[in-house]
Steps between C-alpha positions, in 0.01 A plus 500: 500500500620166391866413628563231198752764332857571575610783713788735530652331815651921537138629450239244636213751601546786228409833568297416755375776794693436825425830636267809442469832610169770406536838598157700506435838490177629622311790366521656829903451524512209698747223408504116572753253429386108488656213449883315558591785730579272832888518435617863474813424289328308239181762474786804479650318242204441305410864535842617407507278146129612448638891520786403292244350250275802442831742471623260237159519307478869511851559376426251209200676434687829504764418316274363187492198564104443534250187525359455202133315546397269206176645324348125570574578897249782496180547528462722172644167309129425571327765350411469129487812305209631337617755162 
């Protein structure tokens, strides 16, 4: 990307990753965690915002609040109907 524009001197890389974490669950139970995990305060953190996340989804989702997808992000926006 071409640096000939002006920045936010507050916001100069965006919403760039600086750290992931991927949590897998195997089909026989067996979990792995990968990624920014080397300092244990930052990677409980992380987890502990990620939980808070998913709770905050689910009660948005329960209290009627869904996601609504636009018909032209699915893949029936595709099909074309035959009558």
């Amino acid at each position: 990307m071409a640096d000939n524009y002006a920045r936010d001197p507050d916001d100069l890389y965006g919403d760039d990753k600086i750290a992931v974490l991927e949590i897998a669950v195997r089909r026989n139970g067996a979990m792995s965690v990968a990624g920014a995990i080397g300092d244990l305060t930052v990677a409980l953190a992380m987890l502990d915002e990620a939980k808070d996340t998913v709770r905050r989804y689910h009660a948005r989702l329960n209290s009627g609040q869904i996601l609504i997808t636009p018909a032209c992000d699915t893949p029936l926006a595709d099909l074309k109907l035959v009558v």
